[in-house]
N, C-alpha and C positions, 0 to 999 in steps of 0.2 A: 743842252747837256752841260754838267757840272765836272769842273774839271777839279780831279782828288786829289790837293796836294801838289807836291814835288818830288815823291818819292816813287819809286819804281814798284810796283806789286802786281806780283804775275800767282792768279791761283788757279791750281788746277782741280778739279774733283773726277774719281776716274768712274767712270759708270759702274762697273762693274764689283767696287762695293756694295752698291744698293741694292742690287739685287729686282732691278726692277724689270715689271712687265706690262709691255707697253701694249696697246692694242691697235686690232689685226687690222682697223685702219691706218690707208697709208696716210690720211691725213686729217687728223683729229681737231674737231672744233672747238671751240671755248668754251662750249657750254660741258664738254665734257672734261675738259681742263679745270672745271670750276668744282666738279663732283668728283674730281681722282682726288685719292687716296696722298696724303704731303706724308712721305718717305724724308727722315735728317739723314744728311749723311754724318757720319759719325767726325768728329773733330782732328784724330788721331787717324786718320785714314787721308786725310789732307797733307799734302806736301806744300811747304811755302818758302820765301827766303828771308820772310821777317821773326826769323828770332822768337815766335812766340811758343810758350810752353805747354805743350801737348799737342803741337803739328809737328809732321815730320820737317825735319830740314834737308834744305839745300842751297852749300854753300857757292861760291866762288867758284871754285875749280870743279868743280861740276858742272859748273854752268860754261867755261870759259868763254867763246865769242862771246857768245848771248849777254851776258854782263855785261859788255864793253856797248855793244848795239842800245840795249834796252838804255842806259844811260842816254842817248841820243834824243828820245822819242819820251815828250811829257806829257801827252794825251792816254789817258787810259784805255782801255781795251779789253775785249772778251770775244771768245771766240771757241769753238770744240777741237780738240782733237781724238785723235784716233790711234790708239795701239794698245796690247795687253800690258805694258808698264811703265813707270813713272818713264825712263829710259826713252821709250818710242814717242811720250808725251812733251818729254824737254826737245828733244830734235823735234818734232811738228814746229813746236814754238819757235825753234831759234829759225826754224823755215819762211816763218811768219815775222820775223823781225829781222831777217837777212834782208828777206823782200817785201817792202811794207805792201807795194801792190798786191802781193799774192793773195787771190781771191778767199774769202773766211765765208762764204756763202753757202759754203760745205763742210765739214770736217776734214782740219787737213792732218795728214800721214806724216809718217816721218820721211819719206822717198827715198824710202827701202823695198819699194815694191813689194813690200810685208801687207797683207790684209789681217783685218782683226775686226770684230766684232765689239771689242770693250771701247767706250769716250770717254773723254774727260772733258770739264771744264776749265778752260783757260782764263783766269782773269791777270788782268796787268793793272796794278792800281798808279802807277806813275813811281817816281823819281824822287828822295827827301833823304832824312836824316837815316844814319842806321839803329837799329832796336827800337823798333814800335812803333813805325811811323803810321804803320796800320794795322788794325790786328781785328780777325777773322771770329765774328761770332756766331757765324753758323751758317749749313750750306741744309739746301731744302731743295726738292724733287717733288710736282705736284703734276703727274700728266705727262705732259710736253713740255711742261713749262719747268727749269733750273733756276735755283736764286744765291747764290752766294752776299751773306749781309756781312757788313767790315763796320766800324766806327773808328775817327781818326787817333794816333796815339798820342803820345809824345817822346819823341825818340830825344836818345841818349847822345848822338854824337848827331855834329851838321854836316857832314860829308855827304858826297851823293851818294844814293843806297837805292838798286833794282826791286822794286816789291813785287814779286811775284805770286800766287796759288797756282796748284794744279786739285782740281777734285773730281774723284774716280763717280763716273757714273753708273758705270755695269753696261748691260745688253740694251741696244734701242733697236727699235722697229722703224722701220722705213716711215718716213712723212716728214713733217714738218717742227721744231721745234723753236722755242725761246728761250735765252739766257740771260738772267740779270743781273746788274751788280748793284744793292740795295743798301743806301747808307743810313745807319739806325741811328743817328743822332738826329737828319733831319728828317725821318720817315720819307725816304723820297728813292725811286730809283734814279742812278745817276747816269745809266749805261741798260741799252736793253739791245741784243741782235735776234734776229730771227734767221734762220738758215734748216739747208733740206739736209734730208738721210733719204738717198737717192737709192732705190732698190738694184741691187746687184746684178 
């Protein structure tokens, strides 16, 4: 595993932009992975904390713990969450970086006892400079399979800076899925989990 930087980058993609529709199996093979249909999610439908121009932001006071936390921890990360908006998405997170054991095996909630149908994609690109330490060039849905690609930047100030994504995925189907985090300078993934969508 390749470790991205110094900077903190947490993205999320929320499913429920995509619009996607999974199949009736609870657990879809590769070979059908390989024949779905690759869904972008759209750029501006992304929330992240790195300053880049045409994702949504999210600063500081938004975040409050969760900043202070995520600066702790310089191994990257990915993992789903689960709630109908960015809101229910950033609490999953900070759930996840309260408690680094807290299992990601699954989609985690924000524990609110809130049930929701919509995921997102959580990626945490690490800990560096602020403005641009990484910046998001596209989030893709193929199947089962999510990929969020980033390329390293060159940020503007050397402070330590949280780089986070959230990216909305829309409706999933019970089974099995994987998440990537794909770095397009050296064609390589850097970060891959697999985790269930456990039928209700």
């Amino acid at each position: 595993m390749k470790t991205v930087g110094k900077t903190l980058l947490v993205v999320l993609l929320p499913i429920a932009a995509l619009g996607l529709a999974c199949s009736d199996q609870s657990s879809p093979g590769k070979g059908e992975a390989k024949n779905a249909e690759v869904k972008k999610v759209p750029l501006d439908s992304i929330y992240s904390t790195n300053g880049q121009q045409g994702l949504k932001p999210v600063d500081r006071e938004q975040l409050g713990e969760l900043y202070e936390l995520a600066q702790r921890i310089g191994a990257s990360n990915v993992f789903m969450a689960r709630g109908d908006a960015i809101a229910a998405a950033r609490d999953a997170t900070w759930r996840v970086f309260r408690a680094p054991w807290h299992p990601v095996d699954e989609p985690v909630d924000s524990g609110r006892h809130v049930k929701s149908d919509e995921f997102w994609l959580v990626a945490y690109l690490g800990v560096g400079g602020k403005g641009g330490g990484w910046l998001v060039k596209s989030a893709v849905v193929k199947g089962t399979e999510a990929r969020l690609s980033y390329v390293k930047g060159t940020p503007e100030k050397r402070h330590r800076h949280p780089y986070f994504a959230w990216v909305p995925l829309g409706k999933l189907e019970p089974g099995t899925y994987s998440l990537e985090l794909f770095d397009e300078d050296d064609q390589e993934v850097t970060l891959l989990r697999r985790l269930t969508i456990a039928n209700e």
